[in-house]
GUFITOR-250285 format. One record per residue (C-alpha): residue in one letter; x, z, y. Coordinates in nm, 3 decimals, padded with zeros to 5 digits. Layout:
residuo=A | X=X | Z=Z | Y=Y
...
***
This chain:
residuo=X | X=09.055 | Z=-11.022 | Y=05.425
residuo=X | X=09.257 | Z=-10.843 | Y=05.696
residuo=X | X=09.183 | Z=-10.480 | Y=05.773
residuo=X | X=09.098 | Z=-10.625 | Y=06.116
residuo=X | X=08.872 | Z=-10.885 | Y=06.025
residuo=X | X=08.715 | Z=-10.602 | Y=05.755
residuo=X | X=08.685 | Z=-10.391 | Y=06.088
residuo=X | X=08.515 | Z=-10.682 | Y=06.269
residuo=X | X=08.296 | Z=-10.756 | Y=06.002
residuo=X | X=08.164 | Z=-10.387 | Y=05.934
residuo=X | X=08.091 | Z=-10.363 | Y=06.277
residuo=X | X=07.887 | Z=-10.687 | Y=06.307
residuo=X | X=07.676 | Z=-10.567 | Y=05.978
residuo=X | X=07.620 | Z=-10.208 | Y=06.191
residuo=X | X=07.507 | Z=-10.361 | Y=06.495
residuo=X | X=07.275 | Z=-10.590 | Y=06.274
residuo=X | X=07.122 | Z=-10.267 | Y=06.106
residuo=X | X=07.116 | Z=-10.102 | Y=06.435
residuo=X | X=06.913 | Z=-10.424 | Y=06.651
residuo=X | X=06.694 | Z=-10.524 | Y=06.368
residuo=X | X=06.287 | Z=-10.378 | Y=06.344
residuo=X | X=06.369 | Z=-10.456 | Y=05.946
residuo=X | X=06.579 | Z=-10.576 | Y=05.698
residuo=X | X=06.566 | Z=-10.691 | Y=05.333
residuo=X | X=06.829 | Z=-10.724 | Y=05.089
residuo=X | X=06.842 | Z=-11.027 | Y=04.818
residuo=X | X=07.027 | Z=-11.152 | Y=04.583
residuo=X | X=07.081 | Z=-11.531 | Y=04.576
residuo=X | X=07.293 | Z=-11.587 | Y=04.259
residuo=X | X=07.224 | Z=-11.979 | Y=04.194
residuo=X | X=07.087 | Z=-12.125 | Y=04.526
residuo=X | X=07.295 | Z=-12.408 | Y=04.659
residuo=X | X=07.432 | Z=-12.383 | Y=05.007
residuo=X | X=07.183 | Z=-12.681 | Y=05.087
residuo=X | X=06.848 | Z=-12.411 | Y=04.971
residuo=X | X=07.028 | Z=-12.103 | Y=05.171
residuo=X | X=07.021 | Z=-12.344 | Y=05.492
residuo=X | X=06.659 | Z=-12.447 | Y=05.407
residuo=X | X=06.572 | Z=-12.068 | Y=05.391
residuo=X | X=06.721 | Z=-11.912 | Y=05.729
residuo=X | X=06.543 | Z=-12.221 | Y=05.892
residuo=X | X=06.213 | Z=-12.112 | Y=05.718
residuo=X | X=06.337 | Z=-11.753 | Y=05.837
residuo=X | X=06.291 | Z=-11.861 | Y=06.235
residuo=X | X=06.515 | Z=-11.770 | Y=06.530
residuo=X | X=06.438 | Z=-11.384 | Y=06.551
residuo=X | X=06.596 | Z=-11.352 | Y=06.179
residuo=X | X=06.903 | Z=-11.372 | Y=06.087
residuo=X | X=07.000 | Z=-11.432 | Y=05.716
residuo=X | X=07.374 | Z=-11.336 | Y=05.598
residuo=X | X=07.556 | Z=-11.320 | Y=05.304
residuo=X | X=07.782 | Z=-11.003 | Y=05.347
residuo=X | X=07.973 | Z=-10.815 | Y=05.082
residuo=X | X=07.880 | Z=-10.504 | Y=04.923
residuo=X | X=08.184 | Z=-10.306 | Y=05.043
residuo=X | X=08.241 | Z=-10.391 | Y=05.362
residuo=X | X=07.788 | Z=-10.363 | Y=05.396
residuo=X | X=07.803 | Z=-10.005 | Y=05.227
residuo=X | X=07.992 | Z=-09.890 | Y=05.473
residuo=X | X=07.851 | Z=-10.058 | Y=05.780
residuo=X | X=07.486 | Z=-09.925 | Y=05.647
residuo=X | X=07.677 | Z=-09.553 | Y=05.630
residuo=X | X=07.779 | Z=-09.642 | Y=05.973
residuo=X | X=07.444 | Z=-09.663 | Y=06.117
residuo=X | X=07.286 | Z=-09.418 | Y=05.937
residuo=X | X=07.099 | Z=-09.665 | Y=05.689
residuo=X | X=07.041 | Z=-09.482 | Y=05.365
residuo=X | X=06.893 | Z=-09.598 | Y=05.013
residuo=X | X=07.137 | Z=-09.938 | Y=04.999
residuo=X | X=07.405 | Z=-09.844 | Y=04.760
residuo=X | X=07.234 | Z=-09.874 | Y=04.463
residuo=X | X=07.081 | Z=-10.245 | Y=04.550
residuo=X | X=07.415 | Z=-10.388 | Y=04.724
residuo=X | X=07.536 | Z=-10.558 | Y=04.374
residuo=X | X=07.592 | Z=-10.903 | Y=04.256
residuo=X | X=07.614 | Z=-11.193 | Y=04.537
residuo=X | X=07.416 | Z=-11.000 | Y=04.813
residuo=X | X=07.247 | Z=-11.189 | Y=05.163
residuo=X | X=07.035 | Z=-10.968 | Y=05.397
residuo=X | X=06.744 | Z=-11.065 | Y=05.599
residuo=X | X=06.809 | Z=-10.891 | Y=05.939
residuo=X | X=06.486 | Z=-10.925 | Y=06.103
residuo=X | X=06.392 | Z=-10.828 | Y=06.485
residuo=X | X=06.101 | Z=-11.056 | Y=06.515
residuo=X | X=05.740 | Z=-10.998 | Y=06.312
residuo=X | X=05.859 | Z=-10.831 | Y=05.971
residuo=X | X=05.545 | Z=-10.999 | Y=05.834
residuo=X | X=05.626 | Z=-11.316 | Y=05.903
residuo=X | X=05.982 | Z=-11.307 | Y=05.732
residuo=X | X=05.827 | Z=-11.102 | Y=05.441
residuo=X | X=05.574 | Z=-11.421 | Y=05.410
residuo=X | X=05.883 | Z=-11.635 | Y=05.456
residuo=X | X=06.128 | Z=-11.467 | Y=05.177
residuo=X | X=05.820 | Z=-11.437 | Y=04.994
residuo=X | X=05.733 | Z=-11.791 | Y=04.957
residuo=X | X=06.077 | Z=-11.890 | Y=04.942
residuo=X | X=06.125 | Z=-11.658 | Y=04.615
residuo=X | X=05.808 | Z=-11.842 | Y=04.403
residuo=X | X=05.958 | Z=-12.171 | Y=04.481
residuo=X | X=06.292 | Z=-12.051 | Y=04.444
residuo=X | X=06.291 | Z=-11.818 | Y=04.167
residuo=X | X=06.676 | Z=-11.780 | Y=04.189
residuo=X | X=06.602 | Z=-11.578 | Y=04.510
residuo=X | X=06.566 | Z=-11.224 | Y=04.409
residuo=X | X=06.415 | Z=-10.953 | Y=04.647
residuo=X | X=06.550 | Z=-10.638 | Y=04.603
residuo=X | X=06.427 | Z=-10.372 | Y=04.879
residuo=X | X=06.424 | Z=-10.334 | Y=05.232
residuo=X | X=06.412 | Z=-10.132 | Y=05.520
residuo=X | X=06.162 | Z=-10.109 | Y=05.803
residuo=X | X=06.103 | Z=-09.861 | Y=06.106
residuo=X | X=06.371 | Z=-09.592 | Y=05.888
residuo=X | X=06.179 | Z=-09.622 | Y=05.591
residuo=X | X=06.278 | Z=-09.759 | Y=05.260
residuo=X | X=06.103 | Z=-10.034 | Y=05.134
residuo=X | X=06.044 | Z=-10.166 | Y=04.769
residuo=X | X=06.057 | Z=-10.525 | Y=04.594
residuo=X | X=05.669 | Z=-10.424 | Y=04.552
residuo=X | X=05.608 | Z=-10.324 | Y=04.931
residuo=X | X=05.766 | Z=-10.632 | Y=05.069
residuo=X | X=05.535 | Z=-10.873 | Y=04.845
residuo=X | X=05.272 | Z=-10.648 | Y=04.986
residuo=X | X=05.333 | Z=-10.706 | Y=05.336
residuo=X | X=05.378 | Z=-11.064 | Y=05.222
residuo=X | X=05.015 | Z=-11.062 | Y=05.204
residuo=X | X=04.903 | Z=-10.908 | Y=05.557
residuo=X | X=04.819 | Z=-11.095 | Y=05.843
residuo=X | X=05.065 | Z=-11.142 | Y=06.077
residuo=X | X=05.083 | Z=-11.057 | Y=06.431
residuo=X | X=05.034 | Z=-11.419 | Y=06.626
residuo=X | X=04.692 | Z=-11.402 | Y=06.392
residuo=X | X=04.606 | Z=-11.069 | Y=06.454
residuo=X | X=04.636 | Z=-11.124 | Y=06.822
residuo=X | X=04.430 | Z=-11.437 | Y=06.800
residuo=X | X=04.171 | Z=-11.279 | Y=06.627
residuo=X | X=04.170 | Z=-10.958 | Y=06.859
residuo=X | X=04.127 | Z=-11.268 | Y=07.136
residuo=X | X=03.818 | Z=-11.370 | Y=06.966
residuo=X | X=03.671 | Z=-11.070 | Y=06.929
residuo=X | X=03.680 | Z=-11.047 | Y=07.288
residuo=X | X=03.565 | Z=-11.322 | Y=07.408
residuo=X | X=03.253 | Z=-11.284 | Y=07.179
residuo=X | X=03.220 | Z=-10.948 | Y=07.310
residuo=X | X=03.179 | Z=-11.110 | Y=07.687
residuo=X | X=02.965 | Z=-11.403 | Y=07.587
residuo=X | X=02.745 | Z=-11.116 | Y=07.459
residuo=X | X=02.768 | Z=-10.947 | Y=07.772
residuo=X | X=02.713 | Z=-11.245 | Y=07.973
residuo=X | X=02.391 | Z=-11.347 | Y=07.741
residuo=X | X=02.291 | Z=-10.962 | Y=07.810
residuo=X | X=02.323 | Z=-11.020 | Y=08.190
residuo=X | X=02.147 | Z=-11.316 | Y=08.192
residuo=X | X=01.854 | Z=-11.236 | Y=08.007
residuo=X | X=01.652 | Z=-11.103 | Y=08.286
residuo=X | X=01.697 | Z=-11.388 | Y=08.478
residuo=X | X=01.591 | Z=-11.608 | Y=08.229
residuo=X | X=01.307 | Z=-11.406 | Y=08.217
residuo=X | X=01.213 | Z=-11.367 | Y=08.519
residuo=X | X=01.256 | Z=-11.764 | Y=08.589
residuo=X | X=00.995 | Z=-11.813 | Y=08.258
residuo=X | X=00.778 | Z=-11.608 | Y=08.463
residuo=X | X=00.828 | Z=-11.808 | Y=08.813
residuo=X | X=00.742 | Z=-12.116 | Y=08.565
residuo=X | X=00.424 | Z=-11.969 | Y=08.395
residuo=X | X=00.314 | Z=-11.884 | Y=08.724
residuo=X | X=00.329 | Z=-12.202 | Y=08.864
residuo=X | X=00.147 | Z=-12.387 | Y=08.552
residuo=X | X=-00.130 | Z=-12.132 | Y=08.607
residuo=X | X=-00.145 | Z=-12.263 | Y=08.971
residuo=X | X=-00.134 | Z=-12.621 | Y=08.875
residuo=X | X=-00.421 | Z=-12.598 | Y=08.615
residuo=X | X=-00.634 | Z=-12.403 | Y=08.894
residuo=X | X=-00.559 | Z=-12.696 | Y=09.165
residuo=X | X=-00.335 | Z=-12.483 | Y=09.408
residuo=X | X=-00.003 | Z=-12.318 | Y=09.396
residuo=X | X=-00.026 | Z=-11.934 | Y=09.351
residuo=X | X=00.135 | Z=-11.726 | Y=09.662
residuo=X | X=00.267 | Z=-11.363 | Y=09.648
residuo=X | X=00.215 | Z=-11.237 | Y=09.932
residuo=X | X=00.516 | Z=-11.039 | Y=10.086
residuo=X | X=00.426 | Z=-10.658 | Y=10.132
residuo=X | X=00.257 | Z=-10.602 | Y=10.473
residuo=X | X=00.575 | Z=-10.399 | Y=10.678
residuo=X | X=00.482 | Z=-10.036 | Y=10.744
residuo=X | X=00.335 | Z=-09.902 | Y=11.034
residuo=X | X=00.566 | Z=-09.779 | Y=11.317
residuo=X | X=00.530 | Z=-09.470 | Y=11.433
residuo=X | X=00.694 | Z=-09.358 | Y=11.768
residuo=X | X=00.704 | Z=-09.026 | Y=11.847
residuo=X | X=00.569 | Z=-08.945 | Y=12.213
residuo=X | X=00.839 | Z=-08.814 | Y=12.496
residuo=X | X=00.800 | Z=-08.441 | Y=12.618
residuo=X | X=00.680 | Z=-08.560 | Y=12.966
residuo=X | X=00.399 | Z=-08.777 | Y=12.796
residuo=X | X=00.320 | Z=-08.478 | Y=12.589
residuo=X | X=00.265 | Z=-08.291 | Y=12.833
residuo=X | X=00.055 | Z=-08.537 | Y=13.010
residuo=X | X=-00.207 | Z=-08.594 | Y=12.753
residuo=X | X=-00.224 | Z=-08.202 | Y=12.715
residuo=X | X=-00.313 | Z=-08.194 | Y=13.099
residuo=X | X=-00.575 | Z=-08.456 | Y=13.006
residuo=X | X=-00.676 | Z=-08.261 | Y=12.733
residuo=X | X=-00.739 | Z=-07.930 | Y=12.921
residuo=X | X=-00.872 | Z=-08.097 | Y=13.238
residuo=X | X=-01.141 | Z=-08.283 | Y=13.023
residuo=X | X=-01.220 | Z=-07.929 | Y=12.852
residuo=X | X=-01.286 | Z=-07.739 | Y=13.212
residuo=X | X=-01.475 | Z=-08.068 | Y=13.295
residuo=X | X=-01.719 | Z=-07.997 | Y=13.025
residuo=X | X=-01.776 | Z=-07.654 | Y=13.035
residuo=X | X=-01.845 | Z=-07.681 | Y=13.414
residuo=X | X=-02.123 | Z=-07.934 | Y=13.355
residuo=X | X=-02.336 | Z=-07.702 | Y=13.064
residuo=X | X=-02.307 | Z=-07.440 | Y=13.281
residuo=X | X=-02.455 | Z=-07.613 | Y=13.580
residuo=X | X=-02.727 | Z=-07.785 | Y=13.319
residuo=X | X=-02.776 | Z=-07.375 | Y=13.192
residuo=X | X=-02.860 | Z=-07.253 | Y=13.599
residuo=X | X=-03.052 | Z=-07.549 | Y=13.720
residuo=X | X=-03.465 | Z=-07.512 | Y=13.631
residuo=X | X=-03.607 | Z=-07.774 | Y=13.459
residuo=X | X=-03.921 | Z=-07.940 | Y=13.588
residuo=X | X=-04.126 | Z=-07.783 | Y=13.335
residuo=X | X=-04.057 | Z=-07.447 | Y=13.390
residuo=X | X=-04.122 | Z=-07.518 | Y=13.806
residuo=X | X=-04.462 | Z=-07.660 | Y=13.720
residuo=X | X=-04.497 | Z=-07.376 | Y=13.482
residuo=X | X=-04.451 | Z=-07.129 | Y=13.700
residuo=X | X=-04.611 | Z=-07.255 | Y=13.993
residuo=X | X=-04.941 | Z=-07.280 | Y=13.790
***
């Protein structure tokens, strides 16, 4: 190979390392070209599997800062560049490798951390995302058909109610009424001039009545005339 076409090539594998959320490295000593093909379609659009050599790879993983590689990049070497749901892949190489056992996982690497032939199979066996999100969907739309049931329940109620109330009725030969609360009293406060009106009445009425038992207290009654006389 050229040193520019080694150049090219290293710098394809960086930007790889670089763009992807996680990679794995395998070794694929056996498959036919027909099985790789079967596997990157398996793989899906947001992976990318390539074989690359372990030179030109050491250096493009020293290039972007990818540590822990060296000591796995032997024998014919492909790598899973992933930048889609690392789960899914890891299900994908996973499955691959028990029908395949040709296909050997090595390691990996996801969010800067290095992963094991162990910790891939393990997050083989988590859910992935789409079914995550589906079942966070679920949860809540049961948590608003509870609500809803919860909002409804007094209405339901009080409608059972409206209905025992009406059987009542029928089995008593009239329809039961509830009478609407009689509307409270209005009270209007009086103006000053009729105020002061009714406190003219008030006072003229008083001097009224004191004038009359006085004039009843100074006038003789019959009884005492006759009395007084005899």
């Amino acid at each position: 190979m050229a040193r520019a076409d080694k150049a090219a090539t290293v710098a394809e594998i960086t930007e790889e390392f670089r763009s992807s959320s996680a990679t794995v490295l395998t070794e694929y000593r056996g498959l036919t070209v027909g099985q790789l093909k079967k596997l990157r379609r398996s793989l899906g659009d947001d992976t990318t599997y390539a074989v690359v050599k372990n030179t030109l790879t050491k250096i493009a993983a020293k290039d972007a800062g990818v540590e822990g590689f060296d000591s796995l990049l032997t024998g014919p070497t492909a790598i899973a560049f992933i930048k889609g749901d690392a789960v899914a892949a890891a299900k994908g190489l996973d499955t691959f490798a028990k029908e395949h056992p040709l296909l050997v996982i090595k390691g990996g690497l996801m969010d800067g951390k290095f992963l094991t032939a162990d910790d891939i199979k393990k997050l083989a066996k988590l859910e992935s995302r789409e079914v995550l999100l589906s079942k966070v969907a679920g949860a809540a739309n049961a948590a608003l058909a509870k609500a809803a049931a919860l909002f409804q329940a007094p209405l339901s109620q009080a409608l059972r109610t409206v209905d025992a109330l009406r059987l009542a009725g029928g089995a008593a030969g009239e329809t039961p009424v509830v009478a609407a609360p009689a509307p409270a009293a209005e009270v209007v406060a009086p103006s000053a001039d009729e105020a002061v009106e009714v406190a003219e009445e008030v006072v003229t009425e008083s001097e009224e009545s004191e004038v009359q038992e006085s004039t009843e207290e100074s006038t003789p009654t019959e009884e005492s005339s006759e009395s007084s006389e005899g």
